[in-house]
Every structure is written in C-alpha cells, then in structure tokens.
C-alpha positions in Angstrom: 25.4 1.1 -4.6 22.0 0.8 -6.1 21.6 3.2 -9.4 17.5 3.8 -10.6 16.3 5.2 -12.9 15.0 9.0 -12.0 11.7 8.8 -12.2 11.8 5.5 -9.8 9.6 6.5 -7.3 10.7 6.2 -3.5 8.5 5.9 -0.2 8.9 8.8 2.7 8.0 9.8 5.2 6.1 12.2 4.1 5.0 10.8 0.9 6.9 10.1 -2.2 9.6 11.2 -4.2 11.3 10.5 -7.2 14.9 9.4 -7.7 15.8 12.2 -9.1 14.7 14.8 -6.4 16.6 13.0 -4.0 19.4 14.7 -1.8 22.1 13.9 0.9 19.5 14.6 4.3 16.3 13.0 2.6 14.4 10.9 4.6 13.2 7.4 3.2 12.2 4.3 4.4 14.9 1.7 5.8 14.4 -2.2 4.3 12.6 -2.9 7.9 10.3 0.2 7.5 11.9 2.6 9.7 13.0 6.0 8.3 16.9 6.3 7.4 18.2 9.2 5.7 20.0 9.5 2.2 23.9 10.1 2.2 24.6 9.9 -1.2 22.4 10.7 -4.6 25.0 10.9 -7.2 23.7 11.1 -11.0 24.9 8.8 -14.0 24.4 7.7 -17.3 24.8 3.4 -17.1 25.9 1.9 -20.6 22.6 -0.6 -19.9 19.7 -1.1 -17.9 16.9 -3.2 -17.5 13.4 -3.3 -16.2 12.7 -5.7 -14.1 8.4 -6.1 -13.5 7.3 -7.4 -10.1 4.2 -6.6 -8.8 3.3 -3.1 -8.5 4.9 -0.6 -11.2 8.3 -2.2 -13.0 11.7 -0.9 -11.8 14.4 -0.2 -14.0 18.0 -0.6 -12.9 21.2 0.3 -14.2 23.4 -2.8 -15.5 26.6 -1.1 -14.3 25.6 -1.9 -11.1 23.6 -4.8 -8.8 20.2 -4.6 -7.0 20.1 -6.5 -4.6 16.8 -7.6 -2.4 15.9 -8.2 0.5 14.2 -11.2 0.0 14.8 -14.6 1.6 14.9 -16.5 -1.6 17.5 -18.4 -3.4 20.4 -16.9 -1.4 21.4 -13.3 -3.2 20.4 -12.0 -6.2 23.1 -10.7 -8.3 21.7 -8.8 -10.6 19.5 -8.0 -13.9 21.8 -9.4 -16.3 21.8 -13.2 -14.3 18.3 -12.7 -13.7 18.1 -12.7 -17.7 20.4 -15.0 -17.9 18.1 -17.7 -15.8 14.8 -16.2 -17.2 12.8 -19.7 -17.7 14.3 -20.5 -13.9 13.3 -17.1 -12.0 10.6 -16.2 -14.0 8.0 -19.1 -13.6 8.4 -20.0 -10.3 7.6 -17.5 -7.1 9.9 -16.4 -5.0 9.5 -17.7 -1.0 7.4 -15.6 0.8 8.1 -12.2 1.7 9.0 -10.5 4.9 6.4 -8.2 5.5 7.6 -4.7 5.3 5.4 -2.5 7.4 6.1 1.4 7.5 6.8 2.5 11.3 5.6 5.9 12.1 4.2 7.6 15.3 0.8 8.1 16.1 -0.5 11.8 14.7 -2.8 13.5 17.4 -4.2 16.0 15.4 -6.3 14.1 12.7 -10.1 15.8 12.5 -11.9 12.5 12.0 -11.6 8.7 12.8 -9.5 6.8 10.3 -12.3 4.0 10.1 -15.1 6.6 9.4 -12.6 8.6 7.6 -12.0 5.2 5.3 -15.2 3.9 4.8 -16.9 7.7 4.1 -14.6 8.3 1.7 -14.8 5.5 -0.6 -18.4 5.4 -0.4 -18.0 9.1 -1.4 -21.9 10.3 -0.2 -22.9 13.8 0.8 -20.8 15.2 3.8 -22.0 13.8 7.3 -23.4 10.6 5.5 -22.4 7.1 5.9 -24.5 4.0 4.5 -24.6 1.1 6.6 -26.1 -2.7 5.5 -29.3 -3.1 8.0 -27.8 -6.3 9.6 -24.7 -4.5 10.1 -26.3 -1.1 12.0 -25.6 -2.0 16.0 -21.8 -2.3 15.3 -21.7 0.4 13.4 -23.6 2.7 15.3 -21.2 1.5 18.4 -18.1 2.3 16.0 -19.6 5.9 14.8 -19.9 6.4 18.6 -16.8 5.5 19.8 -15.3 7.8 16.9 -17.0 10.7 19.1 -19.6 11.4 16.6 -23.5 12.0 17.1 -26.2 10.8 15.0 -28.6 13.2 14.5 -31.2 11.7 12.0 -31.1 7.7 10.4 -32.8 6.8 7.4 -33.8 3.1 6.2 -34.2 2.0 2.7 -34.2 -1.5 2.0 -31.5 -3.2 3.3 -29.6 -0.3 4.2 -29.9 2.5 6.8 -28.4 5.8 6.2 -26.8 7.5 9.2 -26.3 11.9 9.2 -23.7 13.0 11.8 -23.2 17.2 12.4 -20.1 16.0 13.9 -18.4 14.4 10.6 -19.6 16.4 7.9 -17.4 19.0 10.4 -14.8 17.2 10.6 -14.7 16.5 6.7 -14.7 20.0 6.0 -11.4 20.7 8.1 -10.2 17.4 6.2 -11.2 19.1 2.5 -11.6 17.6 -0.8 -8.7 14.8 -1.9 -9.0 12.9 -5.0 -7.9 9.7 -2.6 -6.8 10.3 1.6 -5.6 13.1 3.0 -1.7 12.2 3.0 -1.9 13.3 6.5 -3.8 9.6 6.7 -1.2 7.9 5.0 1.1 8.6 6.9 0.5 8.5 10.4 0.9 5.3 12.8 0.2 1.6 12.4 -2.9 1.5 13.8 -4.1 4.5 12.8 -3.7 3.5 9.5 -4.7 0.0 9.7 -7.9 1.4 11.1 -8.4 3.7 7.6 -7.8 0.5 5.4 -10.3 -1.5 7.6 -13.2 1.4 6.8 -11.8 0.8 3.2 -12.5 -2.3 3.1 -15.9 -2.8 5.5 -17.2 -0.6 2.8 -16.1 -1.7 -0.4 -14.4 -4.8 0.1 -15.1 -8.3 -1.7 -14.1 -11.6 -1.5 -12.8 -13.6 -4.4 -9.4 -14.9 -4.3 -8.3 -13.0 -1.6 -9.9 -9.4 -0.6 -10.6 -6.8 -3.2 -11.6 -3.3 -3.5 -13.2 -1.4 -6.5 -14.1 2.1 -6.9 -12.0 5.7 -8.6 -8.8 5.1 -9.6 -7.0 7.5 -7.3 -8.7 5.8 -4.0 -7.6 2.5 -5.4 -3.9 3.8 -6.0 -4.2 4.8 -2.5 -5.3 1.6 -1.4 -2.9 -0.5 -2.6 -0.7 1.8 -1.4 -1.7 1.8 2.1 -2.1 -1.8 1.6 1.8 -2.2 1.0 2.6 0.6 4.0 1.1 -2.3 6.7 3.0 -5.5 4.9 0.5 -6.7 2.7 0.7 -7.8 -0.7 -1.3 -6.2 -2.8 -1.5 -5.7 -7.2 -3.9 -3.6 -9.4 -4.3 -3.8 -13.2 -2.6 -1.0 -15.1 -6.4 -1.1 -18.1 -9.4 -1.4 -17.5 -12.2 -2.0 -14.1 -9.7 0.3 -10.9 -9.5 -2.5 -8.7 -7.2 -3.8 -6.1 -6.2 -6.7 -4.8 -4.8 -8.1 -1.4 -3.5 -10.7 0.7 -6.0 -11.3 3.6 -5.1 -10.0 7.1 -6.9 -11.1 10.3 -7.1 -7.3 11.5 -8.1 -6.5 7.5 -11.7 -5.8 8.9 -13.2 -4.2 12.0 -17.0 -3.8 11.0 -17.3 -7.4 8.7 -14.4 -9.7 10.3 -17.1 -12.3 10.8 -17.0 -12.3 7.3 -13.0 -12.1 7.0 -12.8 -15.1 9.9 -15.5 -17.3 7.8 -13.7 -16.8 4.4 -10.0 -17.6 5.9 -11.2 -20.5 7.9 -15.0 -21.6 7.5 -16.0 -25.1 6.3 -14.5 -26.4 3.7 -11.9 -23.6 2.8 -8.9 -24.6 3.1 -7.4 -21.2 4.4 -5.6 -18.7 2.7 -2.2 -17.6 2.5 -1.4 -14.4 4.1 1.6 -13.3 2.4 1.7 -13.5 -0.9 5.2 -13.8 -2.8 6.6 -11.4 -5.0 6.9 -12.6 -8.8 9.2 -11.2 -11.2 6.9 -11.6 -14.0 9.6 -9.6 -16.7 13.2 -8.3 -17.4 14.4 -6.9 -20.6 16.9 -4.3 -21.8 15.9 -1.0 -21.9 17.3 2.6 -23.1 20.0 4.0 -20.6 18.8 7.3 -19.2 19.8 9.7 -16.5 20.2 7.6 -13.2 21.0 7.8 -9.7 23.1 6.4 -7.4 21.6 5.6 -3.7 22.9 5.2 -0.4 21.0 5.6 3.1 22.7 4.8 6.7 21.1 2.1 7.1 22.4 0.9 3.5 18.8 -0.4 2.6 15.8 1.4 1.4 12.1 0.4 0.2 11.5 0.7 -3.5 9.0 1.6 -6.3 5.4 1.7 -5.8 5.2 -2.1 -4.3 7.9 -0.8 -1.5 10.6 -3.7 -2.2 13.0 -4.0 0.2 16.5 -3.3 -1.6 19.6 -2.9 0.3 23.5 -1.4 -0.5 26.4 -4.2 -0.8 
C-alpha cells in the first residue's frame, strides 16, 4: 500500500481531507474520478521518505513503501528511491500526456444561483446584484443572465463596459453568503455544473498567454486551479508572488468569449495548442521521516495532493 505523509492532502467528495483524518468508511476519489471508500488508514513511522514535486503542492512518500501512478509513461514507476536514482533521466524530460482525471458527481438541484453568474460575479467581486459586461460582449450576456432566470432591472454604460443590476442575484447571493473563494457546495456538484462556474471564471478574468490564465485573490485562485483539476485539466500556480493560475486550454473552457478561445487554439498562424499538458516531476529529495499513513480504498486507487494525481495500490 501507499503510505503519505499526514498532512498529504486528499480530494472528497465533499471537500478535502488530510491523511491523517482519514478512517476505514471515508469517501475519496477512485484514480478514474469516481468516489471509492477507504478500507484501511493504518499510521507509521517509515525509516525514509522523500518528496517528490510535480505540479501543484509536492508529495512526500514513505521510502518503505512504493507509489505508484497512474500514468501511461515509461511502464511503472517503482518508486522514490529509483526515481532518485535516474534523476538526470526523469527529471528533464516530461512525462506522456496525462489521462484526464475528471471528478464524477451528480447534478445538485438546490444551488441559489447559476454557476456561470455565480463564477464570473464572484471573481469580479462588485456590489451584490452587479455584473460588468465588455460593451461588444452585452447581447450574449444579457441572453446568458436571462436564461440563468434573472431580471435586469437597471443597466449602466461607461466606456467600454455596461454594468448590469439584477434584484434577482443579489438574492440569490445572499442565500449563497460571503466565501473567501466558491461556496464548496459549487465545487462539488456535477460536471457541467461545474464546468459552467469555471467558464464564468474565466469569461471574466481569463487571459491568454501560453495557454489560459486567471488573476485575482489568492483564495479564488486556489479555488480555480482546483476546480480546474476536478474537470481534467492541467493547471499550476506560483507558490510567491502575482495569485495567478494557469491552465491547459479546453474547447468548452469558455461560454461568453469562446470566439476568443476558438481563435487562439486555431486562428491563422497558431499552430494549436496542446490540451493536456504532462505532469513533470520537477524534484525528489530525502526528507525527515514523520508520522505517516498507510492507504487503501476498494477500488485500490485514489487521487492525490492538491494536483489530484492518480495513484493506485499494488
């Protein structure tokens, strides 16, 4: 089995948890994204461990034991120790692309507000019942604001952008109430629902560089990335310095710019961009041993760490 260190954090279905809260009956993620339940969680104290940096937050490992991916790439990994061994090998070259892990939950029914207008409010962060629209943009996103069941009842333009007030979402953002990022109720509801809260995300802060980006707070962009990696993307974020995130481009990234999106992937003269982006184990070194745990699901494979890595039992 897999031991981690206890503070490794965990995906579930209800948010996260740390190693070392886990319990036989725990629900987490399955390596294909469906929830399997824990069946073991057994404490330890290795003799080594390492931590091994990919791309989200580095995971450390015991050395008593291997962790082994689920990643189509150079047959199996064996563990920390021959990935040390082979640094100049593994370290400098990426590994194949990654099969896109996307979290499969049901639909929630009860959410108060729209996940687009719920996504591209709250990043913008303006008074309640606000949302700022780009002038050229308005007719879609009057259509969108509509379809979401909300009235308009006053619309302001300054400059180049027009400023829509709805009754009917500052409402519904009261029920919602004040989060630093989403409401996790957001983050964990079903695939579309949630692809349609990274889309406002990204119609109102996104830019395009070398791939998509996001800036703004630092909790909405830990949310981001998050929910970025809960629908299969790739996505990293610098630990110092501007909050900022950055993904692999989707085709259904965008609802209210995809013209944009569709331009940048495959307008003249760009040669297109790769959609998944492969994991690269950027660091492994021998660290302290500390308390540890010991995981097995049903399914024998679980997502991992902040950048959901597939792992699996063997």
């Amino acid at each position: 089995m897999t031991s981690v260190r206890a503070d490794t954090p965990f995906p579930t279905p209800t948010g996260w948890v740390y190693a070392g809260e886990l319990r036989p009956g725990v629900m987490l993620f399955a390596g294909d994204g469906r929830p399997t339940r824990v069946v073991v969680a057994n404490v330890e104290r290795p003799t080594s461990a390492y931590e091994v940096k990919m791309v989200m937050d580095p995971i450390t490992v015991s050395g008593d034991h291997d962790l082994v991916l689920g990643l189509p790439w150079y047959g199996t990994w064996i563990g920390p120790q021959k990935l040390i061994e082979e640094r100049n090998h593994r370290l400098t070259h990426p590994l194949a692309a990654v099969k896109r892990v996307v979290l499969k939950l049901p639909d929630r029914a009860d959410l108060p507000l729209d996940p687009w207008v719920y996504g591209f409010w709250r990043v913008l962060h303006l008074p309640d019942g606000v949302l700022a629209i780009p002038a050229r943009l308005i007719e879609r996103a009057r259509d969108l604001v509509t379809k979401a069941g909300l009235g308009i009842t006053r619309e302001f333009r300054d400059r180049d952008m027009v400023y829509l007030t709805s009754d009917e979402l500052a409402v519904a953002l009261e029920k919602i109430g004040e989060w630093p990022a989403f409401h996790p109720d957001y983050m964990r509801t079903g695939v579309e629902q949630r692809r349609a809260l990274f889309a406002g995300v990204i119609d109102a802060r996104g830019r395009f560089m070398n791939g998509v980006s996001v800036e703004t707070a630092r909790p909405v962009i830990e949310a981001t990335a998050e929910l970025a990696m809960s629908l299969g993307l790739r996505a990293s974020m610098p630990v110092q310095g501007q909050p900022r995130v950055r993904m692999s481009p989707h085709d259904a990234v965008m609802i209210l710019r995809a013209d944009e999106l569709n331009e940048f992937l495959h307008g003249p003269n760009r040669p297109g961009y790769r959609t998944e982006v492969p994991y690269m184990i950027r660091r492994a070194k021998e660290v302290k041993p500390a308390e540890f745990v010991q995981v097995k699901t049903v399914d024998s494979s679980y997502l991992i760490g902040k950048a959901m890595i597939p792992a699996r039992d063997y």
